[in-house]
Each structure stands twice: as structure tokens, then as C-alpha cells.
C-alpha positions in Angstrom: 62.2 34.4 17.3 58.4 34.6 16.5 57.8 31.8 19.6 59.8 34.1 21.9 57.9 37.3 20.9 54.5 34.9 21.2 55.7 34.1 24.6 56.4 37.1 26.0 53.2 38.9 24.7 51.2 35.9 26.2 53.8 36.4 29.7 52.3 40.7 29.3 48.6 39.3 28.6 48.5 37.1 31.8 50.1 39.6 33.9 47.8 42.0 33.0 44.8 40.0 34.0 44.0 41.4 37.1 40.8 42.7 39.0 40.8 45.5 40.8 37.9 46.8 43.0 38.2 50.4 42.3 38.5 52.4 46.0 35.5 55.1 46.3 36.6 57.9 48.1 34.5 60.9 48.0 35.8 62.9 51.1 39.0 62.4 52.6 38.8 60.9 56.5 41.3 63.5 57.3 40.1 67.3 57.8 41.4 70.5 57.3 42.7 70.6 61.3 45.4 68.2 59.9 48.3 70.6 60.1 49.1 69.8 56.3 48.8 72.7 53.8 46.5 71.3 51.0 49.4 71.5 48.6 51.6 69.2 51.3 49.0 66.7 51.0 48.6 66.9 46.7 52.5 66.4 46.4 51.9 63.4 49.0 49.4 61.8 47.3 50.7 62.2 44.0 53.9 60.4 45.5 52.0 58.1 46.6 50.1 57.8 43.6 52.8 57.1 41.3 54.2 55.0 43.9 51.1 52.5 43.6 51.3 52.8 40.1 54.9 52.0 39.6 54.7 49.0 41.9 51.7 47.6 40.5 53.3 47.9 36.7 56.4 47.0 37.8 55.7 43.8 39.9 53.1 42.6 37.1 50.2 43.5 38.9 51.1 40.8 41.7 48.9 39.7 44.5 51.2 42.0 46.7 52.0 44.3 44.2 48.0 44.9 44.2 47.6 44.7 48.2 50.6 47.5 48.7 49.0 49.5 45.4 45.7 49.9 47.2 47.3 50.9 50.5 48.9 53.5 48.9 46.6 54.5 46.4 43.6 54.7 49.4 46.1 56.9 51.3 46.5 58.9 48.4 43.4 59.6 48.1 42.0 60.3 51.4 45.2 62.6 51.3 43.7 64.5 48.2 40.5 62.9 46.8 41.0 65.0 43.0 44.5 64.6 43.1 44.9 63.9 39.4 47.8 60.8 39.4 45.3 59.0 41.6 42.1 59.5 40.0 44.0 58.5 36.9 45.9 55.5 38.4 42.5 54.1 40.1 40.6 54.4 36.2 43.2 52.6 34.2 43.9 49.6 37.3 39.5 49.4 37.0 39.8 48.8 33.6 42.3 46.0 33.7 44.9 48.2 32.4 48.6 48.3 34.2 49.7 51.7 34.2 52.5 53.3 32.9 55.3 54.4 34.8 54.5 57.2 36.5 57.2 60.1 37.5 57.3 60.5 41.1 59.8 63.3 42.8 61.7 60.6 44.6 62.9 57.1 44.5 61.1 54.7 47.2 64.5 55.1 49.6 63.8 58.8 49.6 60.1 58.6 49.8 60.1 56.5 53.0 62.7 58.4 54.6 59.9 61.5 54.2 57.1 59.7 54.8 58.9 58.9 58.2 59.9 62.1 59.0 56.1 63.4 57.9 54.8 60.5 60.3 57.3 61.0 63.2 56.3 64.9 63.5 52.9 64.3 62.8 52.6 61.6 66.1 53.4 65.0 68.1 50.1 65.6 67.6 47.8 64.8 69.8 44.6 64.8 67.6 43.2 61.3 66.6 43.3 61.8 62.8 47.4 62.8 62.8 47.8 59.7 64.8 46.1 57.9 62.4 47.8 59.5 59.7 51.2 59.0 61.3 50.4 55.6 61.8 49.9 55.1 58.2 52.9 56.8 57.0 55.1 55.3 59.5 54.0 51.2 58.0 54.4 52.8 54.4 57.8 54.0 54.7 58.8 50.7 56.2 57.2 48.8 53.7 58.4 51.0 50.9 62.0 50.7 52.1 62.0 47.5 54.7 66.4 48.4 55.0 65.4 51.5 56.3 66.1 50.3 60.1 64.4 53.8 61.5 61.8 53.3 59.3 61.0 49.8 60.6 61.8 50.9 63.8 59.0 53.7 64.5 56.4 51.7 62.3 57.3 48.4 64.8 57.0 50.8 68.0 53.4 52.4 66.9 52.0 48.5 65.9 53.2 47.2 69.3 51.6 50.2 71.1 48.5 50.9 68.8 48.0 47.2 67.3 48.4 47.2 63.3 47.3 49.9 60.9 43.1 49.7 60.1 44.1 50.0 56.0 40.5 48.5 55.5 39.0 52.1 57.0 40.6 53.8 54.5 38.5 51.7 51.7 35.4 52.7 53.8 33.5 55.3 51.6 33.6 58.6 53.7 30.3 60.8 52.9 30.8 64.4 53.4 28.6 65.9 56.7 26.5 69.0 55.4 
């Protein structure tokens, strides 16, 4: 019994070595012409958020649990830069810590069927930053739920006709103009 318990907290202490380059997002990349109320995007990135958070704890803090934490995470944030789940999220995963499980509104079937819906009436929009946006939701909801045949759908139809999403300019630090 004591080599089992010895195992398993050694299995806990290897999966919770992990580095994690924390994201520094000042100012979101999307402005305030978005045609998202501020609290729209807070209970997005919170979703998102606790998304990250539940797939990085869950999964171990895998390589890909990791690479699909960040995405979300960096969304989140550029979403709502104070939003308190993702400030909290990005301190414990720079400390080495794997979060707890966060509470989220939905399950990840549910959160990729709005995060497609959010994308598909956001690419409407003209503007370059709701594209962008759209964009992002749209590969998120397929990755979040990759059953979701609409989901994969749109996301496929935006890569093929706008090449894959640019996740690394969301890890770009974005300095406010004044």
C-alpha cells in the first residue's frame, strides 16, 4: 500500500513538472468597435479561462494539454486582459502549479457549439479584428469538441480560405496607443 501511495505521489510530482512561459498581455488586440459588450467578452474569457485550466489539470499538464491551454488562455485574455480566472490561471501555471478545477458555465460540447455560433456571426463582420476573432473561435470550438461536424466544418472552410489561425500574435505583447 505505501509503494502504491509513493508511486502515485511521484506519477503527481512528474506531471506537475512543467514550464510555462507566462503570456504578457497588457491591452487586448481587439477594440472596443468589436460588437461584444464588455461583459460578453468577461464571461468568454472566463470560459475560456477555466477551459485552459481544466485541460491543462486534467491532461497532466501535457505537451498538448499546455499548447491548447495557452491558445485558450491568450484568447482569454486579449478577450479581457483583468479577467480574474485568467490572471489567476496564468500565476499558478508560472509557478509550476497545475490548477485546480475551475467551474466553467458549460461543458466543452456546449462551449464549442457557442464559440461557433459567436464566430459564425461575428465573420458577418466585415472589420479585420471580428475576422480575426471569428477565426479564432471557429479553430477553438473544433478543437474543443473535434465530433462537432459544424464546428469542424466552418473552422476547415475559414483555414482553406484564410490559411491557419496566427495563435503566435496573440502571444505578441500588445502596448496600449496614448
Amino acid at each position: 500500500m505505501v509503494a502504491i501511495f509513493a508511486l502515485l505521489s511521484l506519477q503527481a510530482e512528474e506531471a506537475a513538472q512543467f514550464t510555462w512561459v507566462p503570456l504578457e498581455v497588457k491591452a487586448s488586440m481587439f477594440s472596443q468597435d468589436l460588437e461584444m459588450l464588455d461583459s460578453e467578452r468577461d464571461e468568454y474569457a472566463t470560459n475560456l479561462a477555466a477551459y485552459a485550466a481544466n485541460e491543462i489539470a486534467s491532461r497532466g499538464a501535457s505537451i498538448a494539454s499546455l499548447q491548447q491551454g495557452r491558445r485558450s488562455l491568450a484568447l482569454s485574455m486579449h478577450l479581457s486582459p483583468r479577467n480574474r480566472q485568467a490572471i489567476v490561471t496564468q500565476f499558478q501555471l508560472s509557478k509550476g502549479i497545475l490548477p485546480e478545477k475551475a467551474v466553467s458555465d458549460y461543458s466543452p460540447q456546449v462551449f464549442a457549439r457557442l464559440l461557433l455560433t459567436r464566430g459564425q456571426l461575428l465573420q458577418g463582420n466585415a472589420a479585420p479584428e471580428a475576422l480575426r476573432l471569428s477565426h479564432y473561435m471557429l479553430q477553438l470550438a473544433a478543437e474543443i469538441d473535434p465530433r462537432n461536424e459544424d464546428a469542424v466544418y466552418a473552422s476547415e472552410l475559414i483555414r482553406i480560405d484564410h490559411g491557419p489561425a496566427d495563435w503566435a500574435a496573440l502571444e505578441k505583447p500588445v502596448v496600449k496607443a496614448e
